[in-house]
N, C-alpha and C positions, 0 to 999 in steps of 0.2 A: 534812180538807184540811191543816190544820196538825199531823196525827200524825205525818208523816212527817218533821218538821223538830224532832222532842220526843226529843233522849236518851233511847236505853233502855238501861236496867241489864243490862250484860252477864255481870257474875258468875255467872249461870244457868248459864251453859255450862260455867263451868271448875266448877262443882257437880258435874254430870251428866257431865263426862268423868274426875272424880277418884273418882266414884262406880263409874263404867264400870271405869275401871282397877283398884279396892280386887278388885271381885270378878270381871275377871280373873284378877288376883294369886292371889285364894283356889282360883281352878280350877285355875290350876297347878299349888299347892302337892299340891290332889286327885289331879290325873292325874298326879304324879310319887310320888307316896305309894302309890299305887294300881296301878303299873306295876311295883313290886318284886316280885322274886319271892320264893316262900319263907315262912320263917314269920316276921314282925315282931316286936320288942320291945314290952310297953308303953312306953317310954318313945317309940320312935320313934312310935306312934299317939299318945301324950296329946301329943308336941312340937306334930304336924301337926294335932292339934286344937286345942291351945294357939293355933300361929299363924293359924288362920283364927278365931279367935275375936277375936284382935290384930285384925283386919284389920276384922271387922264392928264391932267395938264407933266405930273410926275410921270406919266408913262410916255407920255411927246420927249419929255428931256430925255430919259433910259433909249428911247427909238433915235432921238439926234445923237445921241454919246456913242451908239454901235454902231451908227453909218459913218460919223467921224471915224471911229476906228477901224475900219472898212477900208475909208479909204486910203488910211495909212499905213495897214500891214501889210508886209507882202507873202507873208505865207500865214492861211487860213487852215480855219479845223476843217474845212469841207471846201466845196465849190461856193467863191465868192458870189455868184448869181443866185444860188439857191439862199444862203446867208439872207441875204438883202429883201430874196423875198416874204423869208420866212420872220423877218423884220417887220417886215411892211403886213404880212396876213394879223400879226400879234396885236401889233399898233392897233389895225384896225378894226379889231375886235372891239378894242377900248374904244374909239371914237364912236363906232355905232351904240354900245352900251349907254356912253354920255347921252348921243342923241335921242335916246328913250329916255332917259331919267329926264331930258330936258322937254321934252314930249308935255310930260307931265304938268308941267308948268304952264307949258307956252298954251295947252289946250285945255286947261284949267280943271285935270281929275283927282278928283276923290273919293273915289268910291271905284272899285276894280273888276270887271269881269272875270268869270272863274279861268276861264282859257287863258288870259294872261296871265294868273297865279299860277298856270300851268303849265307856261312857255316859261317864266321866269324860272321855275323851279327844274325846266330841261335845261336851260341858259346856264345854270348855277351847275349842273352837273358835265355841262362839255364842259364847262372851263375850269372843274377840278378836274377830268381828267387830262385835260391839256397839262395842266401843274403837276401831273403825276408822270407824264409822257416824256415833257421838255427835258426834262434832266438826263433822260437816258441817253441825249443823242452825247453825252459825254466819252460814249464806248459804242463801239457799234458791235460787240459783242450781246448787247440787249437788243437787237433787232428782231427779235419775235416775238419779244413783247411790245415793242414800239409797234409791231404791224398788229399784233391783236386791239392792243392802243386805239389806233389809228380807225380799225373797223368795228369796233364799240361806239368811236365818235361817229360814224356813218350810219349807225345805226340809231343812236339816240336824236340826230339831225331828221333822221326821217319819222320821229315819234314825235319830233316838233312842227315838223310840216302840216302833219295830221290834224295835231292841235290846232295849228292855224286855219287851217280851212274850215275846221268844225266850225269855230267860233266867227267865222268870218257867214258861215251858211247862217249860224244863229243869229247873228247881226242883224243880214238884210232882211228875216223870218219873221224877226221881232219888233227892230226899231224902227221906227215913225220918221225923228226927228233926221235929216236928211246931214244935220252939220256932228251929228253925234257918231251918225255911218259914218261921215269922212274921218272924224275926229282918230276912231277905235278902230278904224280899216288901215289908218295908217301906223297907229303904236302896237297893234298884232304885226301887221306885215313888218315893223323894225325890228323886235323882237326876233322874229324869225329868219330874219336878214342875218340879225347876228350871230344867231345858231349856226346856219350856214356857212357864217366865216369861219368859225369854228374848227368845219368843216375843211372847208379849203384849208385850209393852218394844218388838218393832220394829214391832207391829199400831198403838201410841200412837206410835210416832216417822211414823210410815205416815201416820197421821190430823192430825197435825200438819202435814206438811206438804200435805194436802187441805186443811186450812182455811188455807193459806197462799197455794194459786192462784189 
C-alpha cells in the first residue's frame, strides 16, 4: 500500500542508457571500420581496436557502479533480479563487440568479407535501437512501444542469423586455406553472438515489463 509513496532510486536508468550508448558507440566505430574498402593499415585496425576497448573498459566501470548500487538500495525501479540482469545482458553486449574488434588483431585482417559489413551494419542497428528502447523503461506507460521495440530487435537478430550462415556457406564454397575458415568462422559467428545478445537484452527488457502489468 505504501510502496507507492516510497522513493525509488532512479540512477538505474541513466546506468542502463549510458551503458546502451558505450556499445552503440562501439558498433559504429565496427560498421565504419568495416565498411572500408581495400586493404587496411595495422595501425588503422589496432586504432579501431584500441578504441572499442576505450569504450568497454568505461562500460565495466557504469556495469560495476549499478551493481554497487544494487546492492545498496533497498527500494528499486523494478524487480532487483531483473535489474541485474538486464545489467549483465548490456555489459555483455560490450564485451562481445570488444572481442571482435580484438578478433581483428589477434587474427591479423585486413581486408573484410562482405557478410561481415553486413552483420556489423545489423549490429550497429540492434544497438541503436536498444539506445532508443532503454530510456523508456523510465514509464511503463510506454509499454507498447517498448514491446514493438523489443520485436523489431527480434526481427533484425534473425536478418543476422541469415547473414551469418550465408557467409559461413560462402566460406567453406570458396576458401582453400583451412586457418582462414577457422579464422572468419569464428569473427562471423562473434558478430552474431552479439546480435543475439542484443536480443536477449530486449527478451529481459520484454519480461520486465510483464512483470510490470
Amino acid at each position: 500500500m505504501f510502496g507507492k509513496f516510497i522513493p525509488r532510486e532512479t540512477c538505474f536508468f541513466d546506468y542502463f542508457e549510458e551503458s546502451a550508448k558505450l556499445s552503440h558507440e562501439a558498433a559504429g566505430l565496427l560498421r565504419d571500420l568495416t565498411a572500408k574498402d581495400g586493404s587496411l593499415s595495422d595501425e588503422e585496425i589496432d586504432d579501431a581496436a584500441r578504441s572499442v576497448k576505450e569504450l568497454e573498459l568505461k562500460a565495466d566501470r557504469v556495469a560495476d557502479a549499478c551493481i554497487n548500487k544494487l546492492h545498496e538500495t533497498f527500494i528499486t525501479p523494478f524487480d532487483r533480479a531483473s535489474m541485474f540482469k538486464l545489467m549483465k545482458k548490456l555489459d555483455d553486449i560490450m564485451d562481445y563487440i570488444n572481442a571482435a574488434a580484438q578478433r581483428f588483431v589477434l587474427f591479423d585482417i585486413h581486408t573484410f568479407r562482405h557478410e561481415l559489413r553486413d552483420l556489423a551494419a545489423v549490429l550497429y542497428e540492434a544497438t541503436e535501437l536498444l539506445c532508443e528502447t532503454v530510456p523508456l523503461l523510465r514509464s511503463m506507460k510506454n509499454d507498447e512501444q517498448i514491446r514493438k521495440n523489443c520485436a523489431a530487435i527480434a526481427i533484425i537478430e534473425n536478418k543476422g542469423d541469415g547473414i551469418r550462415r550465408r557467409g559461413l556457406m560462402r566460406l567453406f564454397k570458396e576458401e582453400k586455406d583451412a586457418i582462414q575458415i577457422i579464422k572468419w568462422k569464428e569473427i562471423l559467428e562473434k558478430f552474431e553472438r552479439t546480435i543475439d545478445t542484443c536480443e536477449h537484452t530486449a527478451n529481459v527488457i520484454s519480461g520486465i515489463v510483464v512483470e510490470a502489468s
